[in-house]
N, C-alpha and C positions, 0 to 999 in steps of 0.2 A: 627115228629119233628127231627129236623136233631142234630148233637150233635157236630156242629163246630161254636162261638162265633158270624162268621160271619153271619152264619145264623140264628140266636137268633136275631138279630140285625132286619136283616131284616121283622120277623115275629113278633118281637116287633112293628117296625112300623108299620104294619098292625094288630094292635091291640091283639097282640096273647099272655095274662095274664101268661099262665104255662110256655111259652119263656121267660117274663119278671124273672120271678121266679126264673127259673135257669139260668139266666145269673146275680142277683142280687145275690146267693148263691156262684156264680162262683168270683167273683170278688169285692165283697163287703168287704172281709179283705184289700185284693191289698186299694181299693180308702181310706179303713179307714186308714191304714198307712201312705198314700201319704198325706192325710191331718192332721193328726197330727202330721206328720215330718215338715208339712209346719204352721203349727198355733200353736206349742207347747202347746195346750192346748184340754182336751178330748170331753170336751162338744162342743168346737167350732170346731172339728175334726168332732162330730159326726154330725152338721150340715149340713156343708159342705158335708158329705157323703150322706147326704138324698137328699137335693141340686142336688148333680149329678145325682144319681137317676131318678129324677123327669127329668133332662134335658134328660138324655137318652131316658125315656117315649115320650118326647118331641122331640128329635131330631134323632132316629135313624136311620132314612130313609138316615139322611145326611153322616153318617160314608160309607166312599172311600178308600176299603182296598187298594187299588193302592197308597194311602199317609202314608199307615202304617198299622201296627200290632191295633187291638182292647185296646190292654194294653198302649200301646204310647198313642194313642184316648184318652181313660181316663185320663192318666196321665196329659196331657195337659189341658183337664179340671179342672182337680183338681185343677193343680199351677194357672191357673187364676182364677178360684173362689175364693180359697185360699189369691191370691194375692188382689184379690177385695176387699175381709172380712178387712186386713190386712190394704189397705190404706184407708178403710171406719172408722176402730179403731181408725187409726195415725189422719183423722179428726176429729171424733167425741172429744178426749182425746183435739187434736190441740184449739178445739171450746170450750172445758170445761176450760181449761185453761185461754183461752180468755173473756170467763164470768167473771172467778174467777177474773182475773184481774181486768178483768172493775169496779166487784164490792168492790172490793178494793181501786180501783183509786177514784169512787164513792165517797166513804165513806170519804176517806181522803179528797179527794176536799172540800163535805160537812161540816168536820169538819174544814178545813182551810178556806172555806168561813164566818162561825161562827165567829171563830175568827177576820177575819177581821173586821165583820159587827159591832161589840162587842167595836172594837178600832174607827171606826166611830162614835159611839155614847159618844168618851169622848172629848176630849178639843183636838182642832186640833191641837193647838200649842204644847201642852205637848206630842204629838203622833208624831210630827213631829219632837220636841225635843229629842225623845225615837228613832226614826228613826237616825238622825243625830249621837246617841251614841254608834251606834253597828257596828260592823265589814260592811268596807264598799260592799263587793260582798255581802253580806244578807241584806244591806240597799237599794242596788238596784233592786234587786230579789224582797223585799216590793214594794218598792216604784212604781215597776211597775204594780204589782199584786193588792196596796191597793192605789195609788193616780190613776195611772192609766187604773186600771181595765183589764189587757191584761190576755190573758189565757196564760195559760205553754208554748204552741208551738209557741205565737208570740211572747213570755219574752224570749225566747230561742233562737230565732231568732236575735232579739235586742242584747241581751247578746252574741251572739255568744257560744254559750255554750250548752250540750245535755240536752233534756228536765229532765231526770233524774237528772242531778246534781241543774236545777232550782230549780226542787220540795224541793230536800233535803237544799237548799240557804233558801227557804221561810221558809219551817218547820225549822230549824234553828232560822231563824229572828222572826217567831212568839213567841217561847221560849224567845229569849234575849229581844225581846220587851215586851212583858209582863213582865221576870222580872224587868226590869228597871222600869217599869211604879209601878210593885205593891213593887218595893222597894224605891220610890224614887227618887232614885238617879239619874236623868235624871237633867242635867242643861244646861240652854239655851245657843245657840251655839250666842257667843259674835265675836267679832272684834276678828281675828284670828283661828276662829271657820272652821272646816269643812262646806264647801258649799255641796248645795244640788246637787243626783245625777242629771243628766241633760238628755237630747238624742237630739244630731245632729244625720241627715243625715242618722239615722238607727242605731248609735254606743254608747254606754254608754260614759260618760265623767264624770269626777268631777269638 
């Protein structure tokens, strides 16, 4: 057995275990460092060093000392493993996040559908009366969401406004209508009265 990396290499790819060995002894600090300069962290460092490992097993027949030194070889393995582990993290974190959202959006919707369904089962006049009395951008935000049934992103659309500030428009109007409703103080919109909101052509009106 010869005692030059390149030849470790070589007799790795033809299956030769005690090559494997000491070229794993030889350079197995080198990849550990490169990987945990590149993943700040040891367990995911120590991976990544097994990782290579196994690809050497796997590919050593391919290493072309005429493209470089055995140390550059690995090194470039490493930062793309490395970089691989890295953007697979930033998705899996990207997609947790994106759960969490939804089940959050979820729940809120759940809970602002309740609501609504809750004000359909009282006097339409008096819910429409309670509509007519609150801040007109959260009467239209309702009025689209509980007369007219539209979701966030086509009320958003209508409204011209970002789905975000909708949501917060409704949640809003469902507060102020419920308290009007369970205070009372809701009185019919007379001669003089706020008119209801309306939609031409795609745009809110009063």
């Amino acid at each position: 057995m010869q005692d030059r990396p390149e030849a470790w290499l070589k007799e790795i790819a033809e299956g030769s275990a005690p090559a494997f060995d000491r070229f794993y002894d030889a350079f197995a600090p080198m990849v550990y460092r490169l990987a945990e300069y590149w993943m700040k962290d040891r367990v995911e460092a120590e991976d990544v060093c097994q990782e290579i490992f196994i690809e050497v097993m796997e590919k050593a027949g391919h290493y072309d000392p005429e493209r470089g030194s055995v140390e550059a070889w690995l090194a470039v393995r490493v930062r793309s493993r490395a970089m691989d582990r890295l953007r697979q993290k930033q998705r899996m974190a990207a997609l947790q996040r994106t759960q969490e959202e939804s089940a959050v959006m979820r729940w809120q919707r759940t809970l602002e559908s309740a609501e609504l369904e809750a004000f359909r089962h009282l006097d339409q006049e008096q819910v429409r009366a309670a509509l007519r009395s609150i801040p007109p951008m959260q009467r239209m935000a309702l009025y689209g969401s509980y007369m007219m049934e539209l979701t966030h992103r086509e009320l958003a659309e209508k409204m011209q406004k970002p789905v975000g500030t909708v949501k917060s428009l409704i949640r809003y109007g469902i507060r102020n209508l419920r308290s009007r409703l369970e205070q009372g103080q809701v009185t019919q919109a007379g001669e003089g009265g706020e008119p209801h909101a309306v939609v031409h052509s795609g745009k809110w009106e009063q």
